[in-house]
C-alpha positions, -999 to 999 in steps of 0.1 A, spaced: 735 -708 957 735 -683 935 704 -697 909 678 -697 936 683 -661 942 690 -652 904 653 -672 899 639 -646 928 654 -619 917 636 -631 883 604 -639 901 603 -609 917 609 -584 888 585 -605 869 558 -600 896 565 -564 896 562 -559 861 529 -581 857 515 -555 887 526 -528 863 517 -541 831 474 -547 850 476 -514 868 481 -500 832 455 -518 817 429 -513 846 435 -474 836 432 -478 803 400 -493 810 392 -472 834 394 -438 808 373 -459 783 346 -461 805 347 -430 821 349 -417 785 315 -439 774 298 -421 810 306 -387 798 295 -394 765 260 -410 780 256 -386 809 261 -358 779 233 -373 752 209 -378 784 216 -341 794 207 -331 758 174 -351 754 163 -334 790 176 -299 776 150 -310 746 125 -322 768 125 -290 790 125 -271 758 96 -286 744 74 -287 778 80 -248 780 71 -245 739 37 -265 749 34 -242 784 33 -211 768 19 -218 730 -14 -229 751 -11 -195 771 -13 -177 744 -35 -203 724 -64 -192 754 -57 -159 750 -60 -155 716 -90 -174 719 -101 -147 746 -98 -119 722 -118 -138 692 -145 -137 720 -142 -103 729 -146 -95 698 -175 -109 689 -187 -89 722 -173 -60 709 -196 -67 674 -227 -71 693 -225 -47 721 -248 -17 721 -237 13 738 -208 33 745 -205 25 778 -207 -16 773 -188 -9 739 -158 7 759 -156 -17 786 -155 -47 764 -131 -31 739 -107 -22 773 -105 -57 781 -101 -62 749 -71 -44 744 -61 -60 784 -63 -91 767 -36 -79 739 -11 -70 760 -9 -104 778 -4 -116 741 24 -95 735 39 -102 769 35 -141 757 42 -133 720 76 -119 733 82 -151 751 74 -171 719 98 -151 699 127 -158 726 124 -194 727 111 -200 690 121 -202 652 127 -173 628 93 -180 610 73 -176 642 94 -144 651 82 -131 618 46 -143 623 44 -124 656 63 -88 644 37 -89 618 5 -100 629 6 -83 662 -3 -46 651 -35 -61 636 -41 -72 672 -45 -36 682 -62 -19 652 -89 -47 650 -115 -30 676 -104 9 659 -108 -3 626 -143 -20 631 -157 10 641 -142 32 617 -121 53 640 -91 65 618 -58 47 628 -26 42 614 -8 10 607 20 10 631 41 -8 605 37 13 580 20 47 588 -8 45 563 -41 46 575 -52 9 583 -87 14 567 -119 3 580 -132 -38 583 -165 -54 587 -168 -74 622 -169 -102 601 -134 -93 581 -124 -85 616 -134 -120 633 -118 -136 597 -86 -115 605 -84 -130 647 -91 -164 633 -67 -167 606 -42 -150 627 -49 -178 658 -54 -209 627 -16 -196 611 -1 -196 647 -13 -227 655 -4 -242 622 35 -227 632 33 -239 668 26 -272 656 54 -272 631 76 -257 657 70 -290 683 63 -313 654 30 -325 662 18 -329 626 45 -357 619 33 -376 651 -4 -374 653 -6 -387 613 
């Protein structure tokens, strides 16, 4: 009489333990693959992050790609226009014009690299002494406080398009277009 309940007792203790022994293992396996959806949910959250980053580089490199484009057209205006009063409404909305590329050049050097920081604290004075120094009015270089000098339009029109052909050379750098489009 007393086997069968020795063997139950057994049995019992035995079932017990094997409900222990899965409900252990089901955890286990549960962490390991909450562990793999962190890690996944965490790699897909970055490559969004860089996604987003890069769709905002693109958004406001072109805003300031047309602008910048705007004022090599201005000035060309500015170089042809006869007249004081043609001559200063052009070279107002000319300088118009350079303040939206400062208010995007300050946007560029929040989201961007230490070289295109530089580029933009440098280059931008020219971006106000271009129409000045064209016409020989005597400005200083803010950077500096020497007198900037006088330029041809030409030098002038060389100056907005090497300054719009160097930003676009960093903006491509900065979302690695060059590697892709080869």
């Amino acid at each position: 009489m007393w086997v069968p309940i020795v063997v139950g007792m057994i049995g019992l203790v035995g079932v017990v333990a094997g409900q222990l022994v899965n409900a252990w293992r089901e955890d286990r396996r549960w962490r390991r693959e909450q562990e793999r959806e962190d890690v996944r949910w965490a790699r897909e959250s970055k490559r969004e992050s860089v996604k987003l980053d890069r769709d905002t580089k693109i958004l406001i490199f072109g805003e300031l790609l047309q602008s910048l484009n705007r004022a090599h057209s201005l000035l060309d205006r500015i170089r042809e226009a006869s007249g004081k009063e043609a001559l200063k409404g052009i070279t107002s909305e000319y300088l118009n014009n350079v303040h939206k590329i400062r208010a995007k050049a300050a946007e560029v050097q929040l989201i961007c690299s230490p070289d295109m920081h530089r580029f933009f604290s440098k280059g931008m004075s020219d971006m106000w002494l271009l129409p000045a120094m064209m016409y020989g009015v005597d400005v200083d270089d803010p950077r500096t406080g020497e007198p900037a000098g006088t330029l041809s339009a030409e030098d002038a029109m060389d100056r907005i398009s090497g300054f719009r052909s160097d930003f676009l050379r960093l903006a491509r750098n900065e979302l690695v277009i060059g590697a892709t489009m080869r």
